[in-house]
C-alpha positions as CSV (number, residue, x, y, z in Angstrom):
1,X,-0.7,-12.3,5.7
2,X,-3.6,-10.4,5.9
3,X,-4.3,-9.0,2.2
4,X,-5.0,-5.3,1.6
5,X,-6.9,-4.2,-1.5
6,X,-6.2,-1.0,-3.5
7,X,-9.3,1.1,-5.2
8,X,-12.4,-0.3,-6.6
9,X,-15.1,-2.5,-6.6
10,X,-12.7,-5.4,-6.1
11,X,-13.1,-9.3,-4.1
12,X,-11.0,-11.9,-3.2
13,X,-11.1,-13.5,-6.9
14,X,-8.6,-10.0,-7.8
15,X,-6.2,-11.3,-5.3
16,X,-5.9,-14.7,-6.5
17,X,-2.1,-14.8,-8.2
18,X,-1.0,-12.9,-4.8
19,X,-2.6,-15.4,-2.5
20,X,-1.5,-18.7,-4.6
21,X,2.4,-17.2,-4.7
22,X,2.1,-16.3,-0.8
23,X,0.5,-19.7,0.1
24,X,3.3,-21.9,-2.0
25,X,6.0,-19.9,-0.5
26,X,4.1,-21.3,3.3
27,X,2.0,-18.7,4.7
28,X,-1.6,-18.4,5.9
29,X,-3.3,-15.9,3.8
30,X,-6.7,-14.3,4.6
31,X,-8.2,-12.3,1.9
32,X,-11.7,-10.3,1.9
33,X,-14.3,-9.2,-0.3
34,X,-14.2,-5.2,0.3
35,X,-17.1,-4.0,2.2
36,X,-20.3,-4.0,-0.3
37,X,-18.8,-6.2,-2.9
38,X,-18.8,-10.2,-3.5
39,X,-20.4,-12.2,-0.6
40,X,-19.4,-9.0,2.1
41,X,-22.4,-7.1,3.6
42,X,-22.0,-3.2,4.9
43,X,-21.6,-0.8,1.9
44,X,-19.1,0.1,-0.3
45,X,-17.5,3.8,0.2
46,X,-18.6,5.6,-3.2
47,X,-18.5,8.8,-1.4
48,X,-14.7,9.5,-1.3
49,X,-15.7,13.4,-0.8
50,X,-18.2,13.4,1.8
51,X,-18.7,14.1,5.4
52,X,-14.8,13.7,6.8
53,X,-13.3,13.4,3.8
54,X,-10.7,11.0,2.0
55,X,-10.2,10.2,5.9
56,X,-13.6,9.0,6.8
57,X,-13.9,6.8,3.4
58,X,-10.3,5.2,4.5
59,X,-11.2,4.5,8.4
60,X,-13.9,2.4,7.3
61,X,-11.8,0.3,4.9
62,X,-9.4,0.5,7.6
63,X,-11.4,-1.0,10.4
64,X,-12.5,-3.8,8.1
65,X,-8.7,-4.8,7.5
66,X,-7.9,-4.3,11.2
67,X,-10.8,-7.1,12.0
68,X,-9.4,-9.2,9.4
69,X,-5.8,-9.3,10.6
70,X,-7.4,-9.7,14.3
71,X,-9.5,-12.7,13.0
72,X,-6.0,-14.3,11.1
73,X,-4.1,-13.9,14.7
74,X,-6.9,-15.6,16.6
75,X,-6.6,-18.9,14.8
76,X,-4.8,-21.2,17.0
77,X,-2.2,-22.7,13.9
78,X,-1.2,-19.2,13.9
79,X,2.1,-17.7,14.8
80,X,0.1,-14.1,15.9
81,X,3.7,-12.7,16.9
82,X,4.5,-13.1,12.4
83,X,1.1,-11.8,10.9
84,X,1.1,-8.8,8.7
85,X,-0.5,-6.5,5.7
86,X,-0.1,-7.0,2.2
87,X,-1.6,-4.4,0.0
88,X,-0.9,-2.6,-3.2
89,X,-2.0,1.4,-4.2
90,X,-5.0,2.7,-1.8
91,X,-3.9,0.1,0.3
92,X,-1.2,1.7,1.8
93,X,-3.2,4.5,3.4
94,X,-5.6,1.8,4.6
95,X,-3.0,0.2,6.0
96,X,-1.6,3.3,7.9
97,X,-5.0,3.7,9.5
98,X,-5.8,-0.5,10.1
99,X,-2.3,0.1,12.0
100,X,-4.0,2.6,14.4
101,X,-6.7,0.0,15.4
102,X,-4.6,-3.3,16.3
103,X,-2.4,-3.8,19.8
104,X,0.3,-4.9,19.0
105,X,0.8,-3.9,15.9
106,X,1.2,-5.5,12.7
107,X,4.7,-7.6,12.6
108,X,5.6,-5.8,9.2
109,X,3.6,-4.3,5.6
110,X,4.6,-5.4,2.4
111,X,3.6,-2.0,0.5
112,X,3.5,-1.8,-3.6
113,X,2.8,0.9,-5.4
114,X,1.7,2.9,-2.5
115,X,1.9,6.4,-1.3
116,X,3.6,7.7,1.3
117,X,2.1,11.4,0.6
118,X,-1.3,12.5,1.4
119,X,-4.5,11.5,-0.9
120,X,-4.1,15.3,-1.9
121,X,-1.1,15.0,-3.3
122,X,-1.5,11.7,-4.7
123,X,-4.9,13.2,-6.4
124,X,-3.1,16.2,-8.0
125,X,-0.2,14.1,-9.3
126,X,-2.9,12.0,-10.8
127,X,-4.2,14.7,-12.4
128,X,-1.0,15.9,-13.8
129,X,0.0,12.3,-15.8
130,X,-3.6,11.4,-16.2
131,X,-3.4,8.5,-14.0
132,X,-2.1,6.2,-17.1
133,X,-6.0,6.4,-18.4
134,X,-6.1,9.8,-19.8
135,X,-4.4,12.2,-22.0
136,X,-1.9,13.9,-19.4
137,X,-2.4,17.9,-18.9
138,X,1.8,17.9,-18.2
139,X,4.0,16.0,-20.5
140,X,7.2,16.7,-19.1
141,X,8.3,14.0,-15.9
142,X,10.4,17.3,-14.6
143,X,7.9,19.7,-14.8
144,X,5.0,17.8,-13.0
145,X,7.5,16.8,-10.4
146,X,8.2,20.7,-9.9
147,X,4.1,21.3,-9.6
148,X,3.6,18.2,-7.3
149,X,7.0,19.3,-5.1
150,X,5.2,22.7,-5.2
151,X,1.7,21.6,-4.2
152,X,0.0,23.6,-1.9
153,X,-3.9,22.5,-1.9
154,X,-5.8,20.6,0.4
155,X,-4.0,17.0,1.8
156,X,-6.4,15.4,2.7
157,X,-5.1,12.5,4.7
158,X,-1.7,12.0,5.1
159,X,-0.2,9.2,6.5
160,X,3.2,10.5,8.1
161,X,1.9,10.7,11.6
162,X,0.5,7.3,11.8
163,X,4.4,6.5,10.2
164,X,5.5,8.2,13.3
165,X,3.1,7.0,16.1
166,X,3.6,3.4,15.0
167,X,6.8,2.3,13.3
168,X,6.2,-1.0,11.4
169,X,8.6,-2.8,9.4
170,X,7.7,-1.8,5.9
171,X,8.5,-2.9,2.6
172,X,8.3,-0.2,-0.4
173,X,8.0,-1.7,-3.9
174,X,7.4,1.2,-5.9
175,X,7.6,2.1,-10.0
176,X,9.4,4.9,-11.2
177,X,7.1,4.9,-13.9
178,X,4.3,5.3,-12.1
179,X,1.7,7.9,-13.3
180,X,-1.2,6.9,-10.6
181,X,1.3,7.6,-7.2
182,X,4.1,9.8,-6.9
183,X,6.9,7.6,-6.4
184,X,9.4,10.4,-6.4
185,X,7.6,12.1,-3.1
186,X,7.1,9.1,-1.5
187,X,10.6,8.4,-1.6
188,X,11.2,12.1,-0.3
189,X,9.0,11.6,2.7
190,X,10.1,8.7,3.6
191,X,14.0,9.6,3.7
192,X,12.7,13.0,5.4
193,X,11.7,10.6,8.1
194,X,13.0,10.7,11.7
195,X,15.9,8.3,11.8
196,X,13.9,6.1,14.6
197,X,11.2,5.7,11.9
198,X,13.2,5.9,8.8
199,X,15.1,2.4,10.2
200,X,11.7,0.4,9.7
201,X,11.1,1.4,5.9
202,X,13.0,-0.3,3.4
203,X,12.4,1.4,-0.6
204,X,12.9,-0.8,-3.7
205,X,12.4,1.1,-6.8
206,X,12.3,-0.2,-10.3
207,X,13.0,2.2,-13.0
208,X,11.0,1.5,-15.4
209,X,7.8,0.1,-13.9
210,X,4.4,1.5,-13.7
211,X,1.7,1.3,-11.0
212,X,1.3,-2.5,-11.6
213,X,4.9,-2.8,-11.4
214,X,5.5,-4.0,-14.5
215,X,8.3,-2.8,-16.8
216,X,6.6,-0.3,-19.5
217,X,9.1,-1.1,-22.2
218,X,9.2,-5.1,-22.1
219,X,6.0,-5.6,-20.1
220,X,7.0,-8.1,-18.0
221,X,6.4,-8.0,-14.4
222,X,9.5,-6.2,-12.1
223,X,11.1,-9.0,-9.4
224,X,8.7,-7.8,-6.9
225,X,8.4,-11.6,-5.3
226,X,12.7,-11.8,-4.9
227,X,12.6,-8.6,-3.4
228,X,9.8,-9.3,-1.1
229,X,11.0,-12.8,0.1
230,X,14.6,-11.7,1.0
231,X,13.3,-8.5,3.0
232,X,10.6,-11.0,4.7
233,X,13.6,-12.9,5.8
234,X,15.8,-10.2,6.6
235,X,13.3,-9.2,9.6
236,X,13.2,-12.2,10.3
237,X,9.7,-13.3,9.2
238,X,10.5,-15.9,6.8
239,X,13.3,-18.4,7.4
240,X,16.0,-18.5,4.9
241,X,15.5,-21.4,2.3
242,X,18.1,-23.8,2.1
């Protein structure tokens, strides 16, 4: 697996639990320092509202993930025909576009607390909740879900046609809780999907996680690693543990 990071100044060091629990369970794992941080050169994206747009900040992340998987399939222990993305939040638009830039495609994407809406909608929902960090302008779970299902500003970039152009197995592990991604649309768009497409997306909510997918009564983490093992070997990825 070839892993994916979300938002922010992050390096491999933020991926460490992911890579140790993927590694036990027998997998290669490769996993980067984003552009401009750690020991990687280039420069990180600060400019998310630039020239191009949310788009243009995201192909450049992109690119750099599509190396990385094409680096993982070129090592000759290797089984290039089983290599994937692994990515939570950001990372799922990233992973959309990294998508665009490899032949063949990925095997599959394990996806957690992504979106499946555009960065516009994602921004405004965001804004409604207060993103978990802030005071939220909208209290009421119904009421911002009637403004975001209403939303009618500028997308930005939305990742339904590269959903279309290349279907992927894909694994959804999303919080209902979530006040950062809009778990409720992306479950909309996704079941709104084609039914050649809609066949290669498999959801798994929990009801009361948050965007770290952990459970915001208890705290304790939602059974992300179950649900992710037994889809892996569903597709046929993994082989069933005796």
């Amino acid at each position: 697996m070839v892993l994916v990071h979300g938002s922010g100044r992050l390096a491999r060091e933020h991926l460490i639990g992911d890579m140790r629990r993927l590694v036990w369970e027998g997998f290669a794992v490769l996993a980067y320092d984003k552009r401009g941080v750690g020991e990687s050169g280039g420069e990180y994206p600060r400019n998310w509202g630039g020239a191009g747009g949310a788009e243009a900040t995201l192909r450049v992340l992109a690119s750099d993930a599509a190396a990385a998987l094409s680096r993982l399939r070129a090592e000759p222990e290797i089984d290039p025909s089983r290599v994937g993305f692994f990515g939570a939040s950001q990372a799922s638009w990233i992973i959309a576009l990294a998508t665009e830039y490899l032949q063949p495609p990925p095997r599959f994407h394990v996806i957690l607390s992504g979106a499946a809406v555009s960065t516009g909608v994602e921004q405004f929902y965001s804004d409604l909740t207060g993103d978990g960090h802030r005071p939220p302008q909208v209290a009421d779970r119904k009421e911002v879900e009637r403004r975001v299902s209403a939303f009618d500003g500028e997308p930005g970039y939305d990742p339904l046609p590269a959903f279309l152009a290349t279907p992927v197995h894909t694994l959804w592990l999303l919080g209902d809780r979530d006040e950062s991604v809009p778990t409720f649309a992306s479950v909309e768009v996704l079941k709104a999907l084609p039914p050649d497409a809609a066949g290669f997306h498999t959801v798994v909510q929990f009801p009361d996680a948050d965007h770290s997918l952990h459970d915001v009564n208890t705290g304790k983490p939602a059974p992300v690693w179950p649900a992710t093992f037994t889809w892996l070997e569903r597709i046929g990825v993994m082989s069933a543990k005796p």
